[in-house]
N, C-alpha and C positions, 0 to 999 in steps of 0.2 A: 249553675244548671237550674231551669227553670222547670215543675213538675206540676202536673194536677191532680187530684186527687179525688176520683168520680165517690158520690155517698160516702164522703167524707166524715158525715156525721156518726156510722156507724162503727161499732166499737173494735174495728180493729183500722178502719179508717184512721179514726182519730187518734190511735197510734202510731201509725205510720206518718201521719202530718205531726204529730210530734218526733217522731227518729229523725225525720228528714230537716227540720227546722233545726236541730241539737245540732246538723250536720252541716249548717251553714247552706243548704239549699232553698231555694226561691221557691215557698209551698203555697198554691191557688187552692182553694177547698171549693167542689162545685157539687153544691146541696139543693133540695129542695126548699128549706124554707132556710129558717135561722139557722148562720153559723156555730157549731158547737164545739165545735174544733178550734184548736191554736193558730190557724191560719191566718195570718193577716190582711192575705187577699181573696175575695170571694165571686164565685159568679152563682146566682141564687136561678138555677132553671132546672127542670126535672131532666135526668139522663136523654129519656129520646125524643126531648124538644131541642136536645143541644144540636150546633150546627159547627161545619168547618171551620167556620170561621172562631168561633169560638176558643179553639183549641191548637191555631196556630201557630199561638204564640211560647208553646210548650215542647220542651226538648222529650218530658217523658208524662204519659196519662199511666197511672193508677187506677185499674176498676175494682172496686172495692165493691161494687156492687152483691146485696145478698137478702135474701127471703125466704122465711120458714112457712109461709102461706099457702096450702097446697094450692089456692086457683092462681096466684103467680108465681109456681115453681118454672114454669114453662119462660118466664122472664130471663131467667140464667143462658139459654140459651139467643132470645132476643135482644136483650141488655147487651150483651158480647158481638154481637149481630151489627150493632147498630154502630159500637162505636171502632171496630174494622172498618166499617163502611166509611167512617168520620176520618179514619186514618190513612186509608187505603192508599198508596203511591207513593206516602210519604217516606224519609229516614226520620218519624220520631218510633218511638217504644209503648208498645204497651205494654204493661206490668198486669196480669192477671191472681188477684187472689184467689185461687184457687180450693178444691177440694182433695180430701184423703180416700175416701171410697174408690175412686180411680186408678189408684196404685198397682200395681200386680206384686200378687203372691208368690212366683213362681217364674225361674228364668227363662221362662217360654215365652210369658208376656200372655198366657190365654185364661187367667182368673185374677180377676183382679177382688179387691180386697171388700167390695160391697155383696159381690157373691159368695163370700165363708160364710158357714155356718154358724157364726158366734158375730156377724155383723148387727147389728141392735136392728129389729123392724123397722123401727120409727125414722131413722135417719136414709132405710133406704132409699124414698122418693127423692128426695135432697139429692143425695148421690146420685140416685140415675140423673136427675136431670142436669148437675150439674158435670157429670159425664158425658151427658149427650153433647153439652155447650163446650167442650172442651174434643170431642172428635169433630167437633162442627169447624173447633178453630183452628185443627193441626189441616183441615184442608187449605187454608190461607196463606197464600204465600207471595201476598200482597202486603204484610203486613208484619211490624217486625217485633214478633211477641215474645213473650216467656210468663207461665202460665206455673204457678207455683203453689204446693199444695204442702196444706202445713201435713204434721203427725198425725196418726191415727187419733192420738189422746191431745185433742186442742182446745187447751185450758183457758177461759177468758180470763178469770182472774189471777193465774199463775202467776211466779215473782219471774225476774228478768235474770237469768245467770251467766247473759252475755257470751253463750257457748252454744254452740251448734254445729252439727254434723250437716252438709251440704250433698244429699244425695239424686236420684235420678228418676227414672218409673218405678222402681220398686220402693215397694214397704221396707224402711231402712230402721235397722233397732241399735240403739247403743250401746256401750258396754257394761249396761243392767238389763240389756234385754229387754228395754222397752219403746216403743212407738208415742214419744210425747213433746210435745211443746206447746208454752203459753201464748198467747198473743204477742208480749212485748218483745220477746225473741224472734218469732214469725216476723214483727214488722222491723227489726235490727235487721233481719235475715235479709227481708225484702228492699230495702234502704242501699245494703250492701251491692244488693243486685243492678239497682238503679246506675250504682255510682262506678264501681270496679267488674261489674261481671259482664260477662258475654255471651250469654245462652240463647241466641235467636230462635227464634222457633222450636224452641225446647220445651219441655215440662220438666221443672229441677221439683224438687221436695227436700224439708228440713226436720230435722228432729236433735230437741237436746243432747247435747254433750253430755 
């Protein structure tokens, strides 16, 4: 299985280019400058100067794509934009890393979890926007996504405990009651999805075991 792996460089990229190598899959890293990742194949072009052709030759893209800069928050939603557009018609996968602010609190599905009152200010923007980019992409159905949003508590440096709960649009808590996972289980999580899972056009969400 052959995969690419858009802003590979960043740190949960470069996890996930490592899961998926451990996994015996055929990992491209498509960065802007210097490879920083374990990848051994690279295409070095910025996300929306890539073209169709570029990404032909891949069974499944990875957007790993992400920005804490408020004047390119509004990228999450054109980053995503761009490379549906890149995909459009085809049977490959896109694999979206996704956010937790999007989740809903409530089996109604009408508050989701960047609107409680105990959501931190600061991560609000982030979240809208990368909720907006994520109602942007459940209109698509040209394209064969799954869009996955780690835990509420997403630890960069967390250790890896190889266990996770595989849940859906809600806020999923474990059996300590809480909302968490590290990167390196998000990208076991995500690896998983690549290879055994079937969620099209779905938004899955994970959280520690």
């Amino acid at each position: 299985m052959k995969i690419a792996v858009v802003c590979a460089n960043g740190k949960v990229g470069k996890l996930v280019v490592k899961e998926a190598m451990k996994r015996g899959l055929d990992v491209t890293a498509i960065v802007r400058g210097e490879n920083k990742s374990l990848a051994e194949h690279t295409i070095i072009k910025d996300l929306f100067d890539l073209k169709k052709s570029n990404l032909d030759s891949f069974d499944t893209v990875v957007d790993a794509f992400g920005t804490w800069n408020p004047e390119s928050l509004p990228q999450h939603s054109t980053s995503l934009k761009k490379l549906c557009d890149l995909l459009s018609g085809t049977n490959k996968r896109l694999i979206v890393v996704g956010g937790a602010g999007s989740l809903y609190v409530n089996p109604e599905h009408t508050l989701q979890l960047m609107d409680t009152p105990d959501f931190p200010d600061m991560f609000k923007p982030l979240a809208s926007n990368m909720g907006k980019a994520l109602e942007e992409l459940r209109s698509r159905d040209d394209v064969r996504w799954t869009y996955i949003s780690p835990a509420g508590d997403f630890r960069a440096d967390g250790e890896k405990c190889g266990k996770y709960i595989l849940g859906g649009e809600e806020l999923t808590l474990n059996s300590n009651g809480e909302s968490i996972i590290s990167y390196a289980d998000y990208a076991a999580a995500l690896v998983d999805e690549i290879i055994n899972g079937n969620h099209i056009n779905e938004r899955i969400s994970v959280v520690r075991a």
